[in-house]
N, C-alpha and C positions, 0 to 999 in steps of 0.2 A: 890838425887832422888826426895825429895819432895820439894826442889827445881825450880826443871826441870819441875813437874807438874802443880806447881802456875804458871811458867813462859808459860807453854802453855796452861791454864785457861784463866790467862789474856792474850796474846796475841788473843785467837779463842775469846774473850769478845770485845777488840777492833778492831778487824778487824770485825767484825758482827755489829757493829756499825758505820761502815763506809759503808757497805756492800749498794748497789743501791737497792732502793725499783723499784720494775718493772713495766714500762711503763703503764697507763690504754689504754685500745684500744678503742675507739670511732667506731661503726659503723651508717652509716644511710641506713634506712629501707625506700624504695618509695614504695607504694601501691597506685592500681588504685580502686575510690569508686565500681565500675562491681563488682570486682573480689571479696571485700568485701562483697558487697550485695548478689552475689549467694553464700557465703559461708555462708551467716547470721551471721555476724560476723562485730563490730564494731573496727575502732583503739584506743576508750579506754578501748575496754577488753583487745585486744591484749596490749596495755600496761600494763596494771594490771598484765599482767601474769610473763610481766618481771621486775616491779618495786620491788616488794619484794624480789628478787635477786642483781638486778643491780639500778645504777642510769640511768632514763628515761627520756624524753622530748620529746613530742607529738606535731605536727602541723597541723592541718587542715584548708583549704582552698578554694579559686577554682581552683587549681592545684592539682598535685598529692598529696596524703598523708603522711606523713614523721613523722618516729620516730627514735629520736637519741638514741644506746643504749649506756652507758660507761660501761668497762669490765673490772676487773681488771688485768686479765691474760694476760700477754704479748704476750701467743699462741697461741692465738685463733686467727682466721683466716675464710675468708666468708663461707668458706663450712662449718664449724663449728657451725658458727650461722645458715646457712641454715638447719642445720638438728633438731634444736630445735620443738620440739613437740608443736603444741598450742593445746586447746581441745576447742574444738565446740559441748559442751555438752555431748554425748554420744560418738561421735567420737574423732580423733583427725587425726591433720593433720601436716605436716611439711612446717618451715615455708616459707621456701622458694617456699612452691606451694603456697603463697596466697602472698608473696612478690613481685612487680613488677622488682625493683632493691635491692640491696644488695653490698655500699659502706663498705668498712676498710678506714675510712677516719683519723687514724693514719697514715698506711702506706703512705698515697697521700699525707700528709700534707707541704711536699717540693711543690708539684706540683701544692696543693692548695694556698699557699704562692704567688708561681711565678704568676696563675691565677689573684690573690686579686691584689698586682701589679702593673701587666700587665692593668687591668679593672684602677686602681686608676691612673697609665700614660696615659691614652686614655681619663679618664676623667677632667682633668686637663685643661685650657685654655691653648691653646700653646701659644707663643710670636710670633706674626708675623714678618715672612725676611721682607729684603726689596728686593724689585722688583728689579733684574738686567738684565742683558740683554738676553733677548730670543735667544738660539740657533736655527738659522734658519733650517726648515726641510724641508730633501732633501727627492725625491719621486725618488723609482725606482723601474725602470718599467721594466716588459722581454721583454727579445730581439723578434721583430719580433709588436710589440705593438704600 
């Protein structure tokens, strides 16, 4: 019997060692400056709020506003991060009323792949054919014409 139990001590010890650490999720956050400014609300408070939890990275621009958050739960998912509280002093709002967009850019990461690519074959010099013989074009026309 105590045996049996060192044997499955160590066995749940190496198998828990092997065990997959779970995915982090990458979201990106677009925000329009409007929607900021009547909320009175900057996107480095809105970072601040989630850097002391997560890892953040902030962009501003003359395009929209973008903040990437990393998550480490695998299960989280946009409506999720939508429903996160931000506070705007006395009140508080959630975030996806002051978010314009709300990417899982884990999930898309196939689709961003193909995108990256797709953009890097288009931007490539192609090798020009060589000119062969033009298929002659034929016009048709309706009857009665």
């Amino acid at each position: 019997m105590k045996k049996l139990a060192v044997l499955f001590f160590f066995l749940t010890c190496c198998f828990s060692g092997f065990a997959k650490d779970p995915e982090p999720k990458t979201f990106l956050l677009l925000f329009k400056q409007k929607d900021l400014k009547s909320a009175k609300i900057s996107l480095s408070q809105i970072e601040a709020q989630f850097s002391s939890f997560f890892e953040t990275k902030s962009y501003e621009g003359n395009s929209e506003l973008a903040l990437f958050i990393e998550i480490p739960f695998s299960n989280f998912d946009e409506c999720m991060m939508g429903e996160f509280l931000i506070n705007l002093g006395a009140d508080k709002i959630q975030l996806q009323q002051l978010a314009f967009r709300v990417y899982d850019l884990t999930e898309n990461k196939q689709l961003i792949t193909q995108l990256i690519a797709h953009s890097e074959d288009d931007s490539t010099p192609k090798k020009k054919t060589s000119r062969g013989v033009k298929a002659p074009s034929t016009f048709v026309s309706a009857p009665g014409h």
